[in-house]
Structure formats: C-alpha cells, structure tokens
N, C-alpha and C positions, 0 to 999 in steps of 0.2 A: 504494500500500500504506500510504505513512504517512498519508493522507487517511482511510482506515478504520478505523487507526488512532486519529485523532482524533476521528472522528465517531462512533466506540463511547466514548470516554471520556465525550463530550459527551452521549450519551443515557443515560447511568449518572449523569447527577446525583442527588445528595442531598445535600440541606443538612443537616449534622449540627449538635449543637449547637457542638460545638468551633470549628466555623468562624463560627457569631452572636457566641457568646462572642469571640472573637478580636479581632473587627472592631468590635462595638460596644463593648470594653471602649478600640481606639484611640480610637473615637468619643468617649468619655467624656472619656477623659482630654484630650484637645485642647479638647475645649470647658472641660472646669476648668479647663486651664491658662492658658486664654483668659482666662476671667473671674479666674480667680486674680490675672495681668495687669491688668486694668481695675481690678482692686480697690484693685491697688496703687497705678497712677496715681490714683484716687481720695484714697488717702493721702494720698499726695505732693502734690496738690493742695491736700486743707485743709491739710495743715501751711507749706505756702508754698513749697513747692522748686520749683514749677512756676508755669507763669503760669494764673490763676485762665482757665478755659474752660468747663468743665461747669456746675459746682455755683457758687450766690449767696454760700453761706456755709460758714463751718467744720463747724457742727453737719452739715447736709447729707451735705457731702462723709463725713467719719465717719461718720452713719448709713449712707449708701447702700455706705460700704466696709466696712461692719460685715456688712449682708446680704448684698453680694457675695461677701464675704470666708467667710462661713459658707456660701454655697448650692456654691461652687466647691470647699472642702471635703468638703459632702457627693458635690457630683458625682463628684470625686476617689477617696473611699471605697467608691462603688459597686462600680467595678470590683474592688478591691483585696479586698473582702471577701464578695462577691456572687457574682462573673464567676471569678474566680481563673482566668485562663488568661495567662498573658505568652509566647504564643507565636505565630507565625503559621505557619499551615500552607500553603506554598507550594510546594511540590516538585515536583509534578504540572502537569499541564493543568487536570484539572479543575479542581482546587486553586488555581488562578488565576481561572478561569470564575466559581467558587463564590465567591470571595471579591472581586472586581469588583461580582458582582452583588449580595453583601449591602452594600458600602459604598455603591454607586446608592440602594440600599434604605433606608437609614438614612438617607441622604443627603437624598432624600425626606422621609422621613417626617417629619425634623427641618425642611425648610424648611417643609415646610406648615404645621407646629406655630408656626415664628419668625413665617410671612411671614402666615397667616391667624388663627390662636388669639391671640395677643398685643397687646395695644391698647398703642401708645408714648404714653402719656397726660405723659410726661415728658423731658426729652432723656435722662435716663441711663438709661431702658430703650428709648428707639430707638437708644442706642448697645448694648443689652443683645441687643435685637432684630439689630441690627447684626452682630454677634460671631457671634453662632447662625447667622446666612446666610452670612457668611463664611466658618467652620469646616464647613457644609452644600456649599459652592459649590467648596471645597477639594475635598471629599468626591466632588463629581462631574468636575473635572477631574485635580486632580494625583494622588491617592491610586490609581487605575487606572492611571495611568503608571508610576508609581513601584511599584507590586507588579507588573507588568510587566516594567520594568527587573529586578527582580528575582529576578523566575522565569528572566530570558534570559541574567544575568548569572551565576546558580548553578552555571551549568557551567563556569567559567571564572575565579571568584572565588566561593573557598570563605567562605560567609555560616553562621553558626551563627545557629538559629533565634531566640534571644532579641537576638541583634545585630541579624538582618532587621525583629523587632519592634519594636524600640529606634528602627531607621533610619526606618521607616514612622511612628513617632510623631512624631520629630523633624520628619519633610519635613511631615508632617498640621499640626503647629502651623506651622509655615515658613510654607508656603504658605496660611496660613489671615491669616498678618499681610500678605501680598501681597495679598488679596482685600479689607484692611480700608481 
C-alpha cells in the first residue's frame, strides 16, 4: 500500500517555479560565496598576508580581486532580488524527488558551462574554473544527501523551513571547499 502510495506521488510530478527558484537561488549563493572567498585571498595576497602563489604582482592581485570581488557581488544579488525565495520546500516525497533532481540539473548545467565554455587562459581563472566544478561536483554529491537527510530527519527533529535552507547552504559551500 505505501509502494502506491509513493509511486502516485512520483507520477504527479511538476516542477513549479518555487522549487527552480529554491535551488538555484542555493546555487547562486554558494558559488558567490565561493568567489567572494577567492577574492578575498586574492586581497590578502597582494597586500602580503599571505605567501605570494597566484598572482606576479600587487597590481594583478587587486585587479583580479576587484573583478572577482564585483562579479561574486553580482552573483550574490541575483538571488536576493530576482529569485526572492529563502525557503526550501521539502516536506513531501515529491518534494525531495523534485528538488534532487533540479540541483543534478543545475549541477549540470553549471559544469558544462565551467568544464567546456571557459578557456583558463590564466591561473586565476583555472582556479575561477576551478571553484564552479567544485560548487557543481558538491551539487551532484552532497547536496542530494543532505536534502535527504533532511526530508528523513523532519519527522523526528523539528527543522523550520528557513533553518532547513540556511543548513543546505551552509553544507552547499562546506562541501564545495572539500571538493576544492
């Protein structure tokens, strides 16, 4: 009985927008805060707090943390003014089904874009390249588990939705610096 259960949920899919929005706005933010990241150690690099790695010179490093520093910004705002959803809708089956399968989705999309569209003509955009597979590669293992864990865990530990979406961000950039 609960097997027909589940297998009517499953063929009542629809992707609504609340659930794109959801997922691509964690999408977002984990990779600005990625690059927001890189931008910083770029900082820190030309100004000397760090041992020189990347970049030749001061100029460099500041340029390249000037544009990272701006593009992670923009990335950042997308969501926040664009997407406006801060919640993850997980409560259900489907609702786990549906949002597994847009973070694959995105997941994709994003590494094709890093691993084939991007030319690393420079080390600081094969580390830029770098970040995007990383945050994509998160995307296809941890981020499934952990909305997972979450949908199994709701019954047993009350998660209010912006906490659930809050935890899923946090483990998105986590696991995104273990892939780096």
């Amino acid at each position: 009985m609960n097997y027909q259960n589940i297998n009517n949920e499953i063929s009542n899919l629809n992707f609504q927008r609340k659930y794109f929005f959801s997922i691509f706005g964690l999408y977002l933010f984990a990779l600005g805060t990625t690059f927001l990241g890189y931008s910083i150690y770029l900082l820190f690099e030309s100004l000397g707090l760090v041992d020189r790695a990347v970049t030749t010179w001061n100029a460099q490093g500041l340029f390249w943390f000037l544009i990272l520093f701006c593009l992670a910004l923009f990335i950042l705002f997308v969501p926040v003014e664009f997407l406006n959803v801060f919640k993850l809708y997980n409560s259900t089956f489907k609702d786990l089904i549906v949002n597994i399968m847009l973070v694959i989705l995105s997941s994709l999309l994003s590494l094709i874009f890093f691993q084939f569209l991007l030319n690393p003509s420079s080390l600081i955009l094969s580390d830029v390249i770098d970040i995007g597979k990383a945050v994509s590669f998160s995307g296809f293992i941890a981020i499934p588990l952990i909305l997972f864990l979450q949908h199994n865990l709701k019954r047993s530990i009350e998660f209010s939705d912006s906490f659930s979406y809050s935890l899923t961000y946090f483990a998105w950039v986590l696991s995104s610096q273990i892939f780096l």
